[in-house]
N, C-alpha and C positions, 0 to 999 in steps of 0.2 A: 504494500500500500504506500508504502515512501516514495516512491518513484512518483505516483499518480501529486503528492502533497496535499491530499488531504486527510484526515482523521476519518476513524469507523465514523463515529457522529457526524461529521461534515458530511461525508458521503449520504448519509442516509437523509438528511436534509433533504440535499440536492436533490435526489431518488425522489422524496417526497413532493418535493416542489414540480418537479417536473411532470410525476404521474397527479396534481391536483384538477379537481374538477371547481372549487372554488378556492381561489389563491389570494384569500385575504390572509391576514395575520392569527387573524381566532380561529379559522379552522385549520390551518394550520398549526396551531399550537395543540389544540384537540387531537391532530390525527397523530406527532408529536407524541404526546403526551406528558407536553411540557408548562410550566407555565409560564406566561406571555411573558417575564422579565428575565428568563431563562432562554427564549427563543432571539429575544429582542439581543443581546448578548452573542450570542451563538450568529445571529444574522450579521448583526455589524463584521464580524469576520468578515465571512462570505462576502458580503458589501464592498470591502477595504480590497480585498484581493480582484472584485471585478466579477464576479462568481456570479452575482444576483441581482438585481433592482427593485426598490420597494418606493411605493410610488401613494400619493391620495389619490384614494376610487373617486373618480367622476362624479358621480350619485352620490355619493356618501362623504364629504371631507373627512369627518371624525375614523373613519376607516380607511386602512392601506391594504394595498397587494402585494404581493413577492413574484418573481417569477425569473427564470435563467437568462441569463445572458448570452450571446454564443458561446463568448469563455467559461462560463459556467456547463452550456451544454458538454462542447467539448471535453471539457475536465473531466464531468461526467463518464462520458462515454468511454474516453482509457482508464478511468479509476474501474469500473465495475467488471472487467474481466479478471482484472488484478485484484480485487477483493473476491471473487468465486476461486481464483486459484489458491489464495491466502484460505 
């Protein structure tokens, strides 16, 4: 998993964020099963390194989204054969 540079937990983010059918923050943390100042945390990583973008929903100022980056998809994609071989 060193190779790919991210953490079991970064990974699984990503995974998450990527397979989400709603990409706000709250269900996201739900599916997680983290809580929102633990995720919030956890995302500024991803964030810093380019991985993710979290944006205010249109509809909704008081709520944001998450969702990959190319870099992030990318990252993704060679992190996860290397974590099935791990």
């Amino acid at each position: 998993m060193a190779a790919s540079g991210l953490s079991a937990a970064q990974l699984g983010l990503l995974a998450l964020i990527a397979s989400a059918g709603d990409d706000t923050l709250g269900a996201l943390a739900r599916r997680a099963g983290l809580d929102p100042s633990t995720l919030s945390r956890n995302l500024r990583t991803l964030s810093g390194q380019g991985l993710i973008e979290i944006a205010l929903v249109e509809k909704d100022q008081r709520r944001r989204a998450v969702w990959l980056t190319e870099t992030g998809a990318r990252r993704l994609e060679t992190a996860i054969p290397l974590w099935r071989k791990a």
